[in-house]
C-alpha positions as a printed Julia matrix, in Angstrom:
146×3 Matrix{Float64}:
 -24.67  -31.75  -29.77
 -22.25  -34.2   -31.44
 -18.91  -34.46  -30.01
 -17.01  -32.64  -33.05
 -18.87  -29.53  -32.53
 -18.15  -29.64  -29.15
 -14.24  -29.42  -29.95
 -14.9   -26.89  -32.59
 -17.11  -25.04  -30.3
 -14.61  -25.37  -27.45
 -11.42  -24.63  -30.15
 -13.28  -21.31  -31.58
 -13.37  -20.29  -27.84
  -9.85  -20.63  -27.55
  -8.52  -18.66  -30.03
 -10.95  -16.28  -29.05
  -9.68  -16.47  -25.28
  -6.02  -16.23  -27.09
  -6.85  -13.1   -29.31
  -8.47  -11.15  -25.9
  -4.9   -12.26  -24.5
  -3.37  -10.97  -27.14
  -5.25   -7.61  -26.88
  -4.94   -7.17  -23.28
  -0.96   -7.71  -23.91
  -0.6    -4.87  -26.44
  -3.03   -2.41  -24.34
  -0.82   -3.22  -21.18
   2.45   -2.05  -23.55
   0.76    0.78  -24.98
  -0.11    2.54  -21.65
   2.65    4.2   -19.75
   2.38    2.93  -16.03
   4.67    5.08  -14.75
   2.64    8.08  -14.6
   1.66    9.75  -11.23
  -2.29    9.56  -11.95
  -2.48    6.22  -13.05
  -0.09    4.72  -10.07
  -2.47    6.3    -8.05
  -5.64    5.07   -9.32
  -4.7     1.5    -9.2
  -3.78    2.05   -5.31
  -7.19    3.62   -4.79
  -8.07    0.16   -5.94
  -6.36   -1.4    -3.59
  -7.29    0.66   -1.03
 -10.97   -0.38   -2.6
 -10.18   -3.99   -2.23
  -8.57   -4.04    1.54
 -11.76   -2.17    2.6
 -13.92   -4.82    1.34
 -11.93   -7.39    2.75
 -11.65   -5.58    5.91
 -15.95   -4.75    6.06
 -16.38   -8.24    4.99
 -18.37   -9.71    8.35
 -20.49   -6.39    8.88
 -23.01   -5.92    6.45
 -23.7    -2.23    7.17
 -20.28   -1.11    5.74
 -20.46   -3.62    2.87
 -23.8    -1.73    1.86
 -22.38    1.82    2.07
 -19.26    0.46   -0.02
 -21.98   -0.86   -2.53
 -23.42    2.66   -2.56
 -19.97    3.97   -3.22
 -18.45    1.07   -5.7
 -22.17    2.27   -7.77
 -21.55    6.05   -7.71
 -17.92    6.24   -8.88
 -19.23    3.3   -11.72
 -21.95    6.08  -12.56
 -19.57    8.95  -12.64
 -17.45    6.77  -15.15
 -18.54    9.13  -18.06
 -18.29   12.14  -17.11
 -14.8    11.71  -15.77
 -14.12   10.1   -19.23
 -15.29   13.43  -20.71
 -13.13   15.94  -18.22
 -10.23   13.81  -18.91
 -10.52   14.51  -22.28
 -11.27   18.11  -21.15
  -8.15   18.41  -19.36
  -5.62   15.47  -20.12
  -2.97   18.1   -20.52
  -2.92   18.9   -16.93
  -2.25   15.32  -15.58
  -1.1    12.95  -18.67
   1.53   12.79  -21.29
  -1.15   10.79  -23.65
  -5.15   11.38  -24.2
  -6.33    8.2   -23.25
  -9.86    9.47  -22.69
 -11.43    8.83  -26.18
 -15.18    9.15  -26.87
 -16.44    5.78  -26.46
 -14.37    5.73  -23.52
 -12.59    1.89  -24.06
  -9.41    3.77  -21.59
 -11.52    4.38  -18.27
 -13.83    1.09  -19.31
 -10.21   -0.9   -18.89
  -8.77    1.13  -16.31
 -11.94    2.69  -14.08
 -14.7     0.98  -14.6
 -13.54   -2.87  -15.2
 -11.92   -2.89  -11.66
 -14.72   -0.99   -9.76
 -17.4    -3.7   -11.03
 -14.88   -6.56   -9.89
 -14.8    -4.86   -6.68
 -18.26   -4.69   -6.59
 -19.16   -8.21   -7.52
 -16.74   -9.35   -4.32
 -18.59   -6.76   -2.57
 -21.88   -8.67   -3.53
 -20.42  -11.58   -2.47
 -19.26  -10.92    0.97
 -22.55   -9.99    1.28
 -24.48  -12.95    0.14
 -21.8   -15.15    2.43
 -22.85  -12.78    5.15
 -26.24  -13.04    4.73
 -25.91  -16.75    4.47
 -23.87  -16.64    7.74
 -27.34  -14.19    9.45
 -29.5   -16.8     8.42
 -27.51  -19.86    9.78
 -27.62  -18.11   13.2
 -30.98  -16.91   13.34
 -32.08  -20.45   12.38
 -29.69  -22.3    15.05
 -31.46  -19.63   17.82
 -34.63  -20.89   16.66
 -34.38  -24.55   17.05
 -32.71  -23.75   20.47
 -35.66  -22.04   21.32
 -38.14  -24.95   19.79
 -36.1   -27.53   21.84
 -36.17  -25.16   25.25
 -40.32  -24.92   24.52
 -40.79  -28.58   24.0
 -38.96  -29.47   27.19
């Protein structure tokens, strides 16, 4: 590839970089943050994040967190469609639309970050398993072959 489609090719993906900036900025405004619900589901994923951090070196909790991070991605849709049910009770606005761009933002979008670290602490760990198991045998080669 020639070197002035590169920098088009590179430029396009700026301004396309810049316009998703520029979306993100006016969804951010649009919401109202200050509502009960929604200051409550972004500390349920904090919570979600410490426990990762804090199950990172034992693989057993990491999986059950996996199991967890999956199911709450899977109920992403029908929670969509209650809160759309029953946005009255809880909201000042309907956020919960059909195709369901509010809880892919808001939900969703942060739960499959959380799992992707999730997969990674788990890969590291596994990494980590292997490492030892492999030191133990060598030890043991060396002990035989004395």
């Amino acid at each position: 590839m020639p070197l002035d489609q590169w920098d088009s090719a590179l430029a396009s993906l700026g301004l396309a970089w810049a316009a998703w900036g520029q979306h993100m900025r006016e969804f951010v405004a649009a919401v109202d943050w200050t509502q009960r619900w929604l200051q409550l589901l972004l500390a349920g994923h904090a919570v979600l994040f410490g426990l990762i951090l804090w199950s990172r070196h034992q693989e057993q909790r990491l999986a059950v967190l996996f199991v967890v991070l999956s199911g709450l991605i899977v109920c992403a849709e029908r929670l969509n469609q209650w809160g759309n049910a029953h946005w009255q009770r809880f909201a000042v606005t309907n956020y919960f639309d059909a195709p369901g761009h509010f809880i892919t933002v808001v939900y969703s979008l942060p739960l499959l970050g959380l799992l992707l670290l999730t997969v990674v602490c788990l890969v590291i760990r596994t990494g980590q398993l292997l490492i030892i198991a492999k030191r133990r045998q060598l030890r043991a080669a060396v002990k035989k072959s004395e």
